[in-house]
C-alpha positions as CSV (number, residue, x, y, z in Angstrom):
1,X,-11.8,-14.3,139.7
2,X,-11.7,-13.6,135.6
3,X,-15.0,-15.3,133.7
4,X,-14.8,-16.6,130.5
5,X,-17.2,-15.2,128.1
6,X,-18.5,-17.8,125.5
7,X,-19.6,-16.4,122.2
8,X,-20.7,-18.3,119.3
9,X,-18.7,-18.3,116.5
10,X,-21.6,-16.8,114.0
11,X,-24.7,-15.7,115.1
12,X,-27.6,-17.9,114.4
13,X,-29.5,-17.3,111.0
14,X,-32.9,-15.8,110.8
15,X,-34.5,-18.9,109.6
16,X,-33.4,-21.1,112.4
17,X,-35.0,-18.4,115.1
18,X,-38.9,-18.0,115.8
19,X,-39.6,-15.4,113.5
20,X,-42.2,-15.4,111.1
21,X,-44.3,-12.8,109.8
22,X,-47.6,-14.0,112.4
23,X,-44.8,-14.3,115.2
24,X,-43.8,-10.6,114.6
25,X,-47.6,-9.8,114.4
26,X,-48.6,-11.0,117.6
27,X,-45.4,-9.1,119.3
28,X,-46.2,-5.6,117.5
29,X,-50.3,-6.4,118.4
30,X,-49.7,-7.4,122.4
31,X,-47.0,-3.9,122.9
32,X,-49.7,-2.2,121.1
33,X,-52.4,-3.9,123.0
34,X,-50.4,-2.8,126.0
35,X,-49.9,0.7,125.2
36,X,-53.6,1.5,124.5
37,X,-54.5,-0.1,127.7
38,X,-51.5,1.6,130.0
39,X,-51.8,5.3,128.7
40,X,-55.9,5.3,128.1
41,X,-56.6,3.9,131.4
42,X,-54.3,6.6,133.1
43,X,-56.1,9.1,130.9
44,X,-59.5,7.9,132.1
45,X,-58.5,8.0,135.7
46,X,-56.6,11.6,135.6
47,X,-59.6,12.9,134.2
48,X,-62.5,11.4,136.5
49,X,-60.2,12.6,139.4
50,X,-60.5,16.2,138.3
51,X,-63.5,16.1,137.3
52,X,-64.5,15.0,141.1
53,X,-62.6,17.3,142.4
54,X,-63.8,20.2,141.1
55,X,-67.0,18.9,140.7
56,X,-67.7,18.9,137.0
57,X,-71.3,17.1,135.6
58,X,-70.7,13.9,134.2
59,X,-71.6,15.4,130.5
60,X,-68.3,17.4,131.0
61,X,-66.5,14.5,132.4
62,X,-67.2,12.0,129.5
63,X,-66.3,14.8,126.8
64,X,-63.2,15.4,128.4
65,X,-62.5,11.4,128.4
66,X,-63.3,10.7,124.8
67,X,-60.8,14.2,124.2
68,X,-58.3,12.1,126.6
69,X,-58.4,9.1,124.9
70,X,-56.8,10.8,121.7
71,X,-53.7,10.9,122.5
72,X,-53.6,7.1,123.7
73,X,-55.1,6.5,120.0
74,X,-52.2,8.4,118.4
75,X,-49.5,6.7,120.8
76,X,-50.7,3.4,119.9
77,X,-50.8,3.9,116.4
78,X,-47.1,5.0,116.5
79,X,-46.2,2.0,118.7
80,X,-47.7,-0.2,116.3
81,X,-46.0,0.8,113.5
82,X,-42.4,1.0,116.0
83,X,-42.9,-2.5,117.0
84,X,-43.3,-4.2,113.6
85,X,-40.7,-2.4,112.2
86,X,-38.2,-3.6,115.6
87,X,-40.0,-7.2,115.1
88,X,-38.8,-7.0,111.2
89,X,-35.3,-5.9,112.1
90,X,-34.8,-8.9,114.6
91,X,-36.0,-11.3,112.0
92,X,-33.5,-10.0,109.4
93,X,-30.5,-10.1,112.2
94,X,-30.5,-6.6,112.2
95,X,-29.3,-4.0,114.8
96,X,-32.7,-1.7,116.2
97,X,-32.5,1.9,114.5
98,X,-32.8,5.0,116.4
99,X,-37.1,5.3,116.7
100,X,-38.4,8.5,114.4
101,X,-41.1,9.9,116.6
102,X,-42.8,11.2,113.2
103,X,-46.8,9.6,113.3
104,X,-47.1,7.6,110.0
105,X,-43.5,7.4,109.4
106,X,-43.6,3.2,109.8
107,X,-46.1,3.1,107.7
108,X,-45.1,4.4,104.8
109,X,-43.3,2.2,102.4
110,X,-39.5,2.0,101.3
C-alpha cells in the first residue's frame, strides 16, 4: 500500500511561528537548566561513591565535588551558547549547523 506524502507548498514564515527572542530564551535556559542538573548530579554521585568506597574523610570528599562540578559548569556554558544559537537558526528558517565544540565560540559576535 503506497502513502501519499503531503507537503506544503512553502514553508511557513518565521513570523507566523512561536519564535521570539524570550521564546528562544526560555528554550536555551530550560536545555541548559537541564544539562547543569544531569551532568553535576552524576558528578556528585560518582564521587560520593568513591569516596565511600575507599573511605576518604568528608573534607576530601567535598573538595573533590566542588573539583567535579567544573566540568558540568563548562558543559553548560557551551550548551547555552549551542542552544540559542540552534533557537536563532529555527527562528530565521534555517537549517542547524554542524555544533563547534570550541568553549566561547557562541559567544563571540559575527
Amino acid at each position: 500500500m503506497e502513502q501519499e506524502l503531503i507537503k506544503p507548498d512553502l514553508p511557513p514564515t518565521g513570523s507566523s511561528q512561536a519564535f521570539s527572542p524570550f521564546g528562544c530564551f526560555i528554550a536555551a535556559f530550560g536545555i541548559t537548566l537541564l544539562t547543569f542538573c544531569l551532568l553535576g548530579t552524576a558528578a556528585m554521585t560518582t564521587i560520593w561513591a568513591f569516596a565511600k568506597l575507599f573511605g576518604l574523610p568528608e573534607v576530601v570528599s567535598e573538595a573533590l565535588m566542588v573539583l567535579g562540578l567544573i566540568p558540568a559548569i563548562l558543559a553548560s556554558i557551551w550548551t547555552a551558547g549551542r542552544a540559542w544559537h540552534v533557537e536563532r537558526r529555527l527562528a530565521q528558517n534555517l537549517d542547524i549547523d554542524v555544533p563547534n565544540f570550541t568553549l566561547l565560540h557562541y559567544f563571540k559576535k559575527n
